[in-house]
C-alpha positions as CSV (number, residue, x, y, z in Angstrom):
1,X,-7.6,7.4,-3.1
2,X,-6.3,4.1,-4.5
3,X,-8.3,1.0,-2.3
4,X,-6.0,-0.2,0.1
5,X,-6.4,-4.6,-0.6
6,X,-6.3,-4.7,3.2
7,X,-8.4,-3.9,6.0
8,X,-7.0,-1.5,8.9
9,X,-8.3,-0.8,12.5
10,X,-10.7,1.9,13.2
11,X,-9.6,6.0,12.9
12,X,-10.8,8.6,14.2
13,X,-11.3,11.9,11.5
14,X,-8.7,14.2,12.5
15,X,-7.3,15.0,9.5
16,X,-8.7,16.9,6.0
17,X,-7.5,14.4,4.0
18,X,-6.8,14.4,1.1
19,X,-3.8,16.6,1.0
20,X,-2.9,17.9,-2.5
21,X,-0.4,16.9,-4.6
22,X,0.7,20.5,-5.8
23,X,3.3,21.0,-8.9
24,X,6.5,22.8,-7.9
25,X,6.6,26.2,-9.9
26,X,10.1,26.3,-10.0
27,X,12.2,25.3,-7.1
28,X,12.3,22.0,-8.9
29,X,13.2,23.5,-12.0
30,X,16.0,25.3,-10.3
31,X,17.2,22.1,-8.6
32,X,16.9,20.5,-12.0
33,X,14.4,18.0,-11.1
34,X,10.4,17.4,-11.5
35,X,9.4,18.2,-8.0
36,X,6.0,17.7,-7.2
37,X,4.6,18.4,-2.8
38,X,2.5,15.9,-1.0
39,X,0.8,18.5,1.2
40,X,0.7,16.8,4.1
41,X,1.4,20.4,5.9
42,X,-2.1,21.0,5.2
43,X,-4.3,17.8,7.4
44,X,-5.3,20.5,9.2
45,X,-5.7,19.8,13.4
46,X,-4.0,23.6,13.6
47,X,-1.3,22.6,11.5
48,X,-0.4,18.8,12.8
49,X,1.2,18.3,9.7
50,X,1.8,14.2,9.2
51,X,1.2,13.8,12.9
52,X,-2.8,14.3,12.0
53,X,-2.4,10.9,10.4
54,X,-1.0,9.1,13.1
55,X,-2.8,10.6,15.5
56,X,-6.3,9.7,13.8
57,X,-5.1,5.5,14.4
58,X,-3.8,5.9,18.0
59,X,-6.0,8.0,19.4
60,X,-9.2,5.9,18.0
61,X,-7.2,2.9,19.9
62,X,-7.2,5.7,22.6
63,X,-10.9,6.1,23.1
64,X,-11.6,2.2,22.2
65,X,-9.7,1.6,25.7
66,X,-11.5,4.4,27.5
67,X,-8.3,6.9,28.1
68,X,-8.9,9.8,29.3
69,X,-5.9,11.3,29.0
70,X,-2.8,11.2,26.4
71,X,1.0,10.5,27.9
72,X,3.2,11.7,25.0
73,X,7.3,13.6,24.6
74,X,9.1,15.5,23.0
75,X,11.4,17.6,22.0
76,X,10.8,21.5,23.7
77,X,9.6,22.1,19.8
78,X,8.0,18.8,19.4
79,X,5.6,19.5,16.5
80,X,3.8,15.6,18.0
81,X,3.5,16.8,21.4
82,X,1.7,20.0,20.1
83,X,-0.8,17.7,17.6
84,X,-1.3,15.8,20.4
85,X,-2.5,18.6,22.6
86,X,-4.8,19.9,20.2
87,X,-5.8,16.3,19.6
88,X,-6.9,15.7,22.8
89,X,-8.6,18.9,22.8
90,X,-10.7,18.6,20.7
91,X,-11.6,15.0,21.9
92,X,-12.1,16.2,25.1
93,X,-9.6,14.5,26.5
94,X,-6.6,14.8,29.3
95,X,-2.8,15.4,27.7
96,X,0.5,15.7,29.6
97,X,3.7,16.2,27.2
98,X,7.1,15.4,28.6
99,X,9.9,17.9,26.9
100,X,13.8,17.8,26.6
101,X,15.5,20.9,27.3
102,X,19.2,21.1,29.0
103,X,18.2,22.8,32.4
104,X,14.5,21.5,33.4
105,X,15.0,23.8,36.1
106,X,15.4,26.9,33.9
107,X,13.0,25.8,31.4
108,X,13.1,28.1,27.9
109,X,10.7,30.6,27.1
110,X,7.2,29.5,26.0
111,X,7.3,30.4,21.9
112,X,5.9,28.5,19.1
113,X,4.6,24.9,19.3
114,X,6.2,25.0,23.6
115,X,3.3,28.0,23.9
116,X,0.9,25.8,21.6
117,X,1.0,23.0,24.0
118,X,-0.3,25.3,26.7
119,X,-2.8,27.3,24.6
120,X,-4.1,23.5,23.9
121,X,-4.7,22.8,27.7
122,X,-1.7,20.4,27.9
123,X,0.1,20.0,31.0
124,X,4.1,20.3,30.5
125,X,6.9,18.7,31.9
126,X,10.4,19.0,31.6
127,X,13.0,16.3,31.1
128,X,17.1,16.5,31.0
129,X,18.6,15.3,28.2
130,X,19.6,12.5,30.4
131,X,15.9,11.5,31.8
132,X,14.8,11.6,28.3
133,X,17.0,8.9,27.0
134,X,14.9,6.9,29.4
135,X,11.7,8.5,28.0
136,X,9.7,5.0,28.3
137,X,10.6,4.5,32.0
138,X,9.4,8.4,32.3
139,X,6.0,8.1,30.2
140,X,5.8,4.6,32.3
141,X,6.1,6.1,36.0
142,X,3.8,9.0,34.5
143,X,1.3,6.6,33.5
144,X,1.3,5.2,37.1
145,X,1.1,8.2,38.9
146,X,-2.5,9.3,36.6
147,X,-3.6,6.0,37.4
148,X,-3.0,6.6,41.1
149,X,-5.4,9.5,40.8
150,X,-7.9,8.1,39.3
151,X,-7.0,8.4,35.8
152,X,-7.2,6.4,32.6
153,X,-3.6,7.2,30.7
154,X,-2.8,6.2,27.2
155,X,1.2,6.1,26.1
156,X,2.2,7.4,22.8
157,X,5.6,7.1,22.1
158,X,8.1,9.9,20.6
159,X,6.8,10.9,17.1
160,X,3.8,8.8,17.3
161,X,5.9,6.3,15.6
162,X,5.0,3.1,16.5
163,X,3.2,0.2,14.3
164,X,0.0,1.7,14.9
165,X,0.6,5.3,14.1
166,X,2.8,4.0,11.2
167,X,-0.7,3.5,9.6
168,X,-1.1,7.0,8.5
169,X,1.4,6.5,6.1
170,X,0.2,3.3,4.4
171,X,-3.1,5.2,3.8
172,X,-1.4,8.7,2.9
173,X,0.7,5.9,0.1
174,X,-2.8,4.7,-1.0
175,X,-4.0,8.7,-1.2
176,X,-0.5,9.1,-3.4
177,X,-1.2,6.4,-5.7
178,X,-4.4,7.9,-6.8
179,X,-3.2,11.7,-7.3
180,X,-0.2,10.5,-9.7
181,X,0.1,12.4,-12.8
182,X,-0.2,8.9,-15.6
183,X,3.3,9.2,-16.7
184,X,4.8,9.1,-13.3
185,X,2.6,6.2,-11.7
186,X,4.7,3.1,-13.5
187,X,8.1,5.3,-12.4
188,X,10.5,5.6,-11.2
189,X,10.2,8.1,-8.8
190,X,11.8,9.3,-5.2
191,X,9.5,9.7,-2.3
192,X,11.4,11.7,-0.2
193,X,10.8,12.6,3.3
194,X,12.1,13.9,6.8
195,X,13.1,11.4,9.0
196,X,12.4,12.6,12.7
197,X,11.2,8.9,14.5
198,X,10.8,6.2,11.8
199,X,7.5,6.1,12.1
200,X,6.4,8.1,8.7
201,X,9.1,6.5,6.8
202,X,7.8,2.9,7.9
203,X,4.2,4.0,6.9
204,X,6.0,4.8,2.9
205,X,7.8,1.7,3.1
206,X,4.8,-0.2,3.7
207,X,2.1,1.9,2.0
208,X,4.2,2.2,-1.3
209,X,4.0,-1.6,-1.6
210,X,0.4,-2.3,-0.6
211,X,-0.4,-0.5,-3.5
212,X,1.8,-1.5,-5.7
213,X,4.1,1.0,-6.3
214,X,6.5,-0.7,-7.6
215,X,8.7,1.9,-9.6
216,X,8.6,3.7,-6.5
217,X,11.7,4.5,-4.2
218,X,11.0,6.2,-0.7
219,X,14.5,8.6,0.7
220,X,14.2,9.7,4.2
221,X,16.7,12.7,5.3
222,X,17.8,11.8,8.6
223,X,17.1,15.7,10.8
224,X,18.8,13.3,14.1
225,X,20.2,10.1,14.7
226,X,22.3,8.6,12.0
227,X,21.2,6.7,9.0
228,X,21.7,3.1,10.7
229,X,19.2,4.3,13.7
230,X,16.5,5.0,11.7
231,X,16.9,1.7,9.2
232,X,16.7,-0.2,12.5
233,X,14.1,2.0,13.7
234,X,11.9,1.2,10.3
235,X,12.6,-2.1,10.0
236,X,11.5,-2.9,13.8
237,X,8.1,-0.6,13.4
238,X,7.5,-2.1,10.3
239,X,8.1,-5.9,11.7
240,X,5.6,-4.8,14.4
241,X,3.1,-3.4,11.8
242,X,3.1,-7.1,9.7
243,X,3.1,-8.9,12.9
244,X,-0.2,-7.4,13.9
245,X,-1.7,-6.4,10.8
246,X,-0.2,-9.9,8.3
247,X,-2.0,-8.5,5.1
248,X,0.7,-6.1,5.1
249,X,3.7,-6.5,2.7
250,X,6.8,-7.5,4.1
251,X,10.3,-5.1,4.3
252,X,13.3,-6.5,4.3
253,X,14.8,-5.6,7.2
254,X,17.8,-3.0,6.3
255,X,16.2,-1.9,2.8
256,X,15.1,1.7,3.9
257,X,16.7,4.0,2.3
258,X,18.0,6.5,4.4
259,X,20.6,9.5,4.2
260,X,22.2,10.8,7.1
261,X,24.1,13.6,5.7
262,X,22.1,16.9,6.3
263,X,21.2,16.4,10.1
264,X,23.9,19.9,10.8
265,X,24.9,20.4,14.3
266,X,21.9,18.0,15.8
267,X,18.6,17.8,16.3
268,X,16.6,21.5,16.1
269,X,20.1,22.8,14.6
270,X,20.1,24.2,11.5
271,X,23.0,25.5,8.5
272,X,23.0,28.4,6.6
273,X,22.7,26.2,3.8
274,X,19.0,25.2,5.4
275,X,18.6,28.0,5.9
276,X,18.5,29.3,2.8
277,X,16.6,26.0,1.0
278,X,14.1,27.8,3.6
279,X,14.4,31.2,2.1
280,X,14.5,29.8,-1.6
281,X,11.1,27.4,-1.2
282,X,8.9,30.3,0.4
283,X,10.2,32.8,-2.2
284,X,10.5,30.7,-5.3
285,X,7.2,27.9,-4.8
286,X,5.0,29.9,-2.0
287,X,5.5,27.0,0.6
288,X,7.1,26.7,3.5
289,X,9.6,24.7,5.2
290,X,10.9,24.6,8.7
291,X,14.7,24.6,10.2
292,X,13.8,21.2,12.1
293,X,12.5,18.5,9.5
294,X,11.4,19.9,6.0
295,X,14.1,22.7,5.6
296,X,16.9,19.6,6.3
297,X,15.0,17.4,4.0
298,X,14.6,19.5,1.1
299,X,18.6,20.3,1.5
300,X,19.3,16.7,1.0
301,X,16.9,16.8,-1.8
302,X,19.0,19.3,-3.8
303,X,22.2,18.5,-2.6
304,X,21.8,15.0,-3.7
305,X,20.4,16.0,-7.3
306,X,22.9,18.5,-7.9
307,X,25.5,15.1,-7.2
308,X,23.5,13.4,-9.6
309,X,22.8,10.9,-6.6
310,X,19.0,10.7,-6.4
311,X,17.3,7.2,-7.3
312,X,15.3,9.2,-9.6
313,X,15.0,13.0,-11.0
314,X,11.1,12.6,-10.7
315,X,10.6,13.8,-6.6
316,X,7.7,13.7,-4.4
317,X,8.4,15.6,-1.5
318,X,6.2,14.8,1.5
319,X,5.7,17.6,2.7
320,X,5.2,17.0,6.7
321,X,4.5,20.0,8.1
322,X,6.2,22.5,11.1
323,X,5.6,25.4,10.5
324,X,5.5,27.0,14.0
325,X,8.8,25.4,14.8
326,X,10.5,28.6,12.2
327,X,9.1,31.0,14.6
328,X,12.3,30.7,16.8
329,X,14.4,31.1,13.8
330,X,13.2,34.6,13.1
331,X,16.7,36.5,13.2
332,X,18.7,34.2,11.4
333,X,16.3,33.7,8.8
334,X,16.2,37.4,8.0
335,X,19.7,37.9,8.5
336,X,21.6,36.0,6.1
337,X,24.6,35.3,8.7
338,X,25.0,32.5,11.0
């Protein structure tokens, strides 16, 4: 790993790191581009994907603070909420995940990362769409009623995305930097990525220039929200991060590069045409994607190079993990209509 020029708080080892930085066999080829997969689907933490690394910063602030137990939401697939209950797991600590679902009162079956929370020892609450707008009044009141009982809660926002979790990412840059292939390190190159919460795309604004990656441009494929939420989103986290941390390069406020094109029908909605980026990256490179984040990202990906409309034809695709969050997408993966 390249040596970050700046000194960060203390983390706790949750994730195998370092992830690989694996050629593409030929879905890149096919797309017409040099694709190569940060492998952040492998930091281990039963699959936490690039919520391993954000976890390993807040819950070392966690445990400095003496929580006992983790306050955290979600969506009902929430691939954080489920890292968070096996974080806390294995730490030995207390976790209660808030999730949004239409009907709290007829809650949807437990399946894939909604079981996982369980499995983990989590305790699971539901949330209207309406409540969860005012997820940080929830978490807040949540907070208050542990510490009525005796408890010692710690709040981690949606995602983990926040200028302390956004850490992960300026050390997974630093991890990037050193796995480069020599041609590609002076660039240009696209670091694309899934945009869920901001917080991983704040960590790649920041990390790419703390090491000095300059040829570098990060993309993050908006899978909710719109484009102009997450820029705000990254600009504030990242604000935060340089406030508390100054070392830290400045971003202009508004320079993240975001495309809001391939979020489909919402958040946890996918297209056939995700669909089938799904089908074509487990069948063509061995690796795979999920309907939620990746499988939306790596359709902007292609869609984009096919328009000739990528910063660069030389991709790194973070790969960020999700893999249980397919399980619900069983039928219409194997059946090619909608």
């Amino acid at each position: 790993m390249t040596a970050l020029a700046l000194e960060l708080p203390p983390r706790l080892p949750l994730a195998r790191l370092p992830t690989p930085l694996e050629p593409s066999p030929r879905l890149g080829a096919g797309l017409g581009i040099e694709l190569l997969w940060k492998r952040d689907d492998l930091t281990g933490l039963e699959l936490s994907g690039n919520k391993a690394r954000k976890l390993e910063f807040l819950l070392a602030d966690a445990e400095a603070g003496g929580a006992d137990v983790l306050v955290t939401c979600g969506g009902v697939q929430s691939n954080h909420c489920r890292a968070t209950a096996f974080a806390a797991a294995r730490r030995g600590l207390g976790c209660v995940v808030l999730l949004r679902t239409p009907d709290p009162a007829a809650p949807p079956a437990p399946e894939a990362n909604a079981l996982l929370d369980r499995l983990a020892g989590a305790e699971v609450r539901y949330l209207s769409h309406d409540d969860y707008r005012r997820r940080g009044e929830v978490m807040a009141r949540v907070a208050d009623e542990l510490r009525a009982r005796g408890r010692r809660p710690y709040v981690i926002p949606e995602g983990g995305s926040n200028a302390l979790g956004s850490l992960g990412y300026v050390v997974a840059m630093a991890e990037l930097a050193g796995q480069l292939p020599p041609a590609w390190r002076e660039g240009p190159f696209t670091v694309a990525y899934a945009a869920g919460s901001g917080g991983t795309g704040a960590g790649i604004e920041l990390g790419l220039r703390a090491v000095g990656l300059s040829g570098a441009t990060a993309l993050g494929f908006a899978v909710c929200n719109d484009a102009r939420y997450f820029r705000q989103a990254i600009a504030a986290i990242c604000a935060d991060a340089r406030a508390r941390w100054p070392a830290l390069p400045s971003v202009e406020v508004g320079v993240a590069a975001v495309d809001g094109g391939f979020v489909g029908p919402g958040y946890a909605e996918t297209t056939e045409p995700g669909l089938e980026m799904i089908r074509r990256a487990a069948r063509e490179d061995g690796v795979l994607l999920d309907p939620v984040y990746t499988g939306k990202a790596m359709l902007g990906v292609a869609t984009r190079a096919a328009e000739g409309a990528l910063p660069s034809r030389r991709v790194v695709f973070v790969h960020t993990g999700g893999a249980f969050g397919t399980f619900p997408y069983a039928r219409r993966l194997l059946d090619r209509s909608p």
